[in-house]
C-alpha positions in Angstrom: 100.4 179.2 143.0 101.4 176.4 141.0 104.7 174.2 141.9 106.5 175.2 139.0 106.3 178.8 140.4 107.7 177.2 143.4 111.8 177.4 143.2 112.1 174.4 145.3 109.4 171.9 143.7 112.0 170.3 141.6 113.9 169.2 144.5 110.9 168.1 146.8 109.7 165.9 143.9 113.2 164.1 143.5 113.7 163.6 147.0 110.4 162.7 147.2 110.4 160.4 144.8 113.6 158.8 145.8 112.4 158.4 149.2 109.2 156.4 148.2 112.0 153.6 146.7 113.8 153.2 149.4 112.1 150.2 150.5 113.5 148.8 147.4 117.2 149.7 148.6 120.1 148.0 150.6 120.5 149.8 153.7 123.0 148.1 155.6 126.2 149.8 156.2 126.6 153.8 156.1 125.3 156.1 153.6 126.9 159.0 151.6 124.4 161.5 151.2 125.5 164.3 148.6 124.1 167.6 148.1 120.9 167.1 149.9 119.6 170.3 149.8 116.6 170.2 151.3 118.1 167.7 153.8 115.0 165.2 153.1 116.9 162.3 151.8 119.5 162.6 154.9 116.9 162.7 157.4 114.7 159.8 156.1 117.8 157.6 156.1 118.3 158.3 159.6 114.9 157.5 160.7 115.5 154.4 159.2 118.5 153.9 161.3 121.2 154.2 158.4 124.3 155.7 159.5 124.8 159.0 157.4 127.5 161.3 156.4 126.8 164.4 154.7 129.0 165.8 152.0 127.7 169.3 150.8 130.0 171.3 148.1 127.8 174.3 148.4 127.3 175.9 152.0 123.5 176.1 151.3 121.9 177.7 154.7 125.7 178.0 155.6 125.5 174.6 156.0 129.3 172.9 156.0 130.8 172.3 152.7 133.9 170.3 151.1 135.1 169.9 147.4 135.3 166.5 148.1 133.8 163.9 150.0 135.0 162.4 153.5 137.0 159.2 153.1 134.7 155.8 153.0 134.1 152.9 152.6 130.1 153.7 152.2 127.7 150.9 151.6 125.6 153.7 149.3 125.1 156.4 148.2 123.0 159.4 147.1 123.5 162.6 144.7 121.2 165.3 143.6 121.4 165.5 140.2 123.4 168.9 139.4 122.6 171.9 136.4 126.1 170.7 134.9 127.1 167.3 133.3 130.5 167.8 133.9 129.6 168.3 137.7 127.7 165.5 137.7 130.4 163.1 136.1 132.9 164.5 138.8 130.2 164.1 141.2 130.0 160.5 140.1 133.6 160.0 140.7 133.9 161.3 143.4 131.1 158.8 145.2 132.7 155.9 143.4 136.2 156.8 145.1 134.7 156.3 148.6 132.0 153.5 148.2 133.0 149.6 148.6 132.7 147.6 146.5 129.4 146.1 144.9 127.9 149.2 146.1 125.3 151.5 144.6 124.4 155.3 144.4 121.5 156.5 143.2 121.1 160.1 141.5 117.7 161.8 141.6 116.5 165.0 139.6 113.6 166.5 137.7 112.9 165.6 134.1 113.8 169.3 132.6 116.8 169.1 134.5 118.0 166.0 132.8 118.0 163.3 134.1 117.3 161.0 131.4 120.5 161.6 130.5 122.4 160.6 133.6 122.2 156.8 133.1 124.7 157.2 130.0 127.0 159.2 132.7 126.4 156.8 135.8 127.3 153.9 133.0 130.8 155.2 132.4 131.5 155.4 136.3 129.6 152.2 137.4 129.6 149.1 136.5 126.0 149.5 135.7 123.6 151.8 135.1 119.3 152.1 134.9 116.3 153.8 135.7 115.3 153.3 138.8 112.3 155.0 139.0 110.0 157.3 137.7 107.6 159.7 138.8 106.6 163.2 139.5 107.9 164.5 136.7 111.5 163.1 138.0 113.6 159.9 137.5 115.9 158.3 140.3 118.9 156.7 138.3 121.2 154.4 139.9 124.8 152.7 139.4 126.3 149.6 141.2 129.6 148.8 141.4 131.8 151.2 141.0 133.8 150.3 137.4 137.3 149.5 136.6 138.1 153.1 135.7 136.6 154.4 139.0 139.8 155.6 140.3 141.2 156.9 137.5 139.6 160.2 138.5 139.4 160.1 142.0 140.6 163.3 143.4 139.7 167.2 142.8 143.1 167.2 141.3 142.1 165.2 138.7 139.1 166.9 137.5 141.8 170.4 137.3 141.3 172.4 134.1 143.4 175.4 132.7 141.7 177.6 131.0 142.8 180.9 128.6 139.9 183.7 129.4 142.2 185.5 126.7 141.1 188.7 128.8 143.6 191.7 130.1 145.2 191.1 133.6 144.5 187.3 133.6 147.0 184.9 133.3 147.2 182.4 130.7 147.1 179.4 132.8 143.5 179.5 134.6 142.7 177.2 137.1 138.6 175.9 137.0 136.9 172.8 137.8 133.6 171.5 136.8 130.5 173.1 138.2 132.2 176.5 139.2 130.5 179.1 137.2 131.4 180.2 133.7 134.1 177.1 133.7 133.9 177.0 129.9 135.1 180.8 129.2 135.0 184.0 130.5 131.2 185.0 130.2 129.9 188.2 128.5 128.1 189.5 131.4 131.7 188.9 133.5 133.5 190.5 130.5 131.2 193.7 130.0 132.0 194.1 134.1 135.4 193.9 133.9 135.8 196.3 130.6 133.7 199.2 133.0 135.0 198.6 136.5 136.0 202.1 138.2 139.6 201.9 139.8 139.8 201.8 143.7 141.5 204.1 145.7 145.1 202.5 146.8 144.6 200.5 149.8 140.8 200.0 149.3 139.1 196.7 150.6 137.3 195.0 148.4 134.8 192.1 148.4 134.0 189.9 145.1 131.0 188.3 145.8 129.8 185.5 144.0 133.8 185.1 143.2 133.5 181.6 141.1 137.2 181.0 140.2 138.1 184.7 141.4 138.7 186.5 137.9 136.5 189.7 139.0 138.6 190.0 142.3 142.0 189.2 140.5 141.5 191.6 137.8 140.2 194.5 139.8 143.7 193.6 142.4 145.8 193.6 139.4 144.7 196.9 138.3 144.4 198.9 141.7 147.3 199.4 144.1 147.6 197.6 148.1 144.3 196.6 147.5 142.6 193.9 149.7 140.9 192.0 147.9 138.6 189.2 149.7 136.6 186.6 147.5 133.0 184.9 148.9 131.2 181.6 147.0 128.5 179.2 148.5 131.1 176.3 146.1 133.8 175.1 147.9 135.4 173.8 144.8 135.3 177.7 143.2 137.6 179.0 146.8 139.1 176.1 145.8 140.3 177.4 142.2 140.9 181.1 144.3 143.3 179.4 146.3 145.2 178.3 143.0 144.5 181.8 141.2 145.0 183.7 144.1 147.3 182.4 146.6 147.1 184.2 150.2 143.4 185.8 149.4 140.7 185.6 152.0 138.6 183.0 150.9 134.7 183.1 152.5 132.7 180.1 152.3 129.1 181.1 152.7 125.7 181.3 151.6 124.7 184.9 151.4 126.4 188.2 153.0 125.2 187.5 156.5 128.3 187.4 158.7 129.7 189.6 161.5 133.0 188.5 160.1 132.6 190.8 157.2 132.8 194.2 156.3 133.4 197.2 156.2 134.4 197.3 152.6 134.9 200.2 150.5 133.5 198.3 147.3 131.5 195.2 146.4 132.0 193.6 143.1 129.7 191.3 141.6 128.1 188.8 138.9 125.4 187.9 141.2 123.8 184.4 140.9 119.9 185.2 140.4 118.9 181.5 140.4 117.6 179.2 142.8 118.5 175.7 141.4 116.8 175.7 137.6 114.0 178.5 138.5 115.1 182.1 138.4 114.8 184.0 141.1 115.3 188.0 140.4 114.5 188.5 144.1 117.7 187.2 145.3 119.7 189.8 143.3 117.2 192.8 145.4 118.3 190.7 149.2 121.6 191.5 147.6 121.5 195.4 147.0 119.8 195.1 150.3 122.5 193.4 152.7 125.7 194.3 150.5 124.4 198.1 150.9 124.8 197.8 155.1 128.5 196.0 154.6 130.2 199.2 152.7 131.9 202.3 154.2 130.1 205.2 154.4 131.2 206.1 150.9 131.2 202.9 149.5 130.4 201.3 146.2 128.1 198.6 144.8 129.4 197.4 141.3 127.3 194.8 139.6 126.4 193.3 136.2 123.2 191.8 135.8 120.6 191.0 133.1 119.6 194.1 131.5 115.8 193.4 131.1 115.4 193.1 135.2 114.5 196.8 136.8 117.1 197.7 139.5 116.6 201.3 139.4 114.1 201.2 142.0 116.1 199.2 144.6 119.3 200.4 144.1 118.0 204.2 145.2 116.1 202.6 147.8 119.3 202.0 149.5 122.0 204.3 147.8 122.2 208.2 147.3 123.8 207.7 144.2 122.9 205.4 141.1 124.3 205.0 137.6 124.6 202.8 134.4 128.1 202.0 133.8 128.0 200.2 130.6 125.1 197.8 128.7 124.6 195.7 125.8 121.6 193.9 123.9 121.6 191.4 127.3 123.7 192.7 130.5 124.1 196.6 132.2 126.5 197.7 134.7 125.3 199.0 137.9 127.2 201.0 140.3 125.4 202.3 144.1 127.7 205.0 145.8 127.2 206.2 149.5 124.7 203.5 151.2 122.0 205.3 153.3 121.8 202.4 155.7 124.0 202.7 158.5 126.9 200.8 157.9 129.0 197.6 160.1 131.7 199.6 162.6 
């Protein structure tokens, strides 16, 4: 198997890469070590004696997560580059609001991820900005010295957008932030969900997986009657946008549906993430038929959209008596699974 058919190779060549330079690095004082997710980078700093602090936005491995980082001052810091520039500039800020001054951080990432372009970001954050290294088929970039306009975006607040989905049951005023998924717009996969959705039977429980900023769970809410609606996300800035959309919902900050603390629910609602980091991973959406099957009632419903040229047929009767096309396009179809045939949670 080559590495590119490895998900992970992209981020074992970064860290990788990084960790080969830092010999080259100031390690004295602690280290901010962000969105490590293979924890390399975290654990080679310690063996070197640094003192580190974690700061994970996605519960990878259920790993703790924040939206923000914990207070400084940090002497450094690290930060793997993320799929979204605008993630990466808060990402950016966000280090430079916690590190002293004269300090440095120093974002790694694969070429086809782009990382050449993160110097012009890091530049606009830090006083200044270069390659660092190179290698691998990755770059390490850093910035030192947080710049004059560091603060200036210094808290989630500040990185709040508003958005109009222009869609039926969603309010005007949207609440997003970088990095959550679809932040630009409502996406056509989302929309051609929402347009076939069945109604739930008043007082249903409900679980939107995947939730992003929570529009699947607030529209299906808005259009049923005492429903409970719960809303899941490995991001916690996305439960942080449900908290604004949907004050009083149960957030759940997790990687995956493996939790006693969930279930039974009488529906799952999804747009399932199928990716692990850059590399698409269509396996991850068949764990998903899989586990959300054994959290439903006994006549329970999965509902999910997904890319139309995958073949679901075959796993979604593996686990449910029932199985039907809701709605399709040229690129997405609508899935629905009634009446799981594994036992389900008491």
């Amino acid at each position: 198997m080559s590495r590119r058919q490895v998900p992970e190779w992209r981020d074992r060549a970064a860290a990788g890469l990084l960790i080969e330079q830092l010999d080259r690095v100031d390690l004295t004082g602690p280290a901010l070590v962000m969105d490590d997710p293979l924890l390399d980078v975290g654990a080679e700093l310690k063996r070197r004696g640094v003192t580190v602090t974690a700061h994970d936005r996605r519960a990878l491995g259920n790993r703790e997560a924040a939206p923000w980082p914990s207070p400084g001052p940090y002497g450094m810091a690290t930060l793997r580059l993320p799929r979204a520039k605008e993630e990466l500039a808060m990402g950016l800020s966000a280090a430079a609001s916690v590190l002293g001054p004269g300090s440095s951080i120093l974002v790694y990432g694969a070429n086809d991820e782009g990382i050449r372009g993160a110097v012009s970001l890091v530049g606009k954050v830090f006083s200044s900005a270069d390659t660092f290294a190179v290698g691998g088929r990755c770059r390490v970039v850093q910035g030192v010295g947080p710049g004059t306009g560091a603060g200036e975006e210094a808290s989630l607040e500040a990185w709040r957008a508003f958005l109009d989905l222009d869609y039926p049951d969603l309010p005007p005023h949207w609440v997003s932030y970088p990095g959550v998924f679809s932040h630009g717009g409502l996406d056509d996969g989302t929309r051609l969900l929402l347009d076939s959705v069945p109604s739930f039977s008043a007082g249903s429980r409900i679980l939107d997986y995947g939730c992003g900023s929570g529009v699947i769970g607030y529209v299906v809410r808005e259009r049923g009657v005492g429903l409970v609606v719960e809303m899941l996300d490995v991001d916690a800035v996305s439960l942080e946008a449900v908290r604004e959309n949907m004050p009083g919902a149960r957030r759940h900050l997790m990687d995956g549906l493996h939790s006693d603390d969930l279930g039974p629910y009488d529906a799952v609602v999804s747009n399932p993430p199928f990716h692990q980091g850059k590399a698409e991973d269509p396996s991850m959406i068949e764990s998903f038929i899989d586990v959300a099957s054994r959290l439903l009632s006994r006549k329970g419903s999965l509902v999910f959209v997904a890319q139309r040229r995958l073949s679901l047929e075959r796993p979604l009767k593996k686990q449910f008596r029932s199985v039907k096309i809701l709605a399709e396009d040229r690129t997405f179809r609508v899935w629905e699974g009634q009446k799981p045939k594994q036992p389900t949670r008491k």
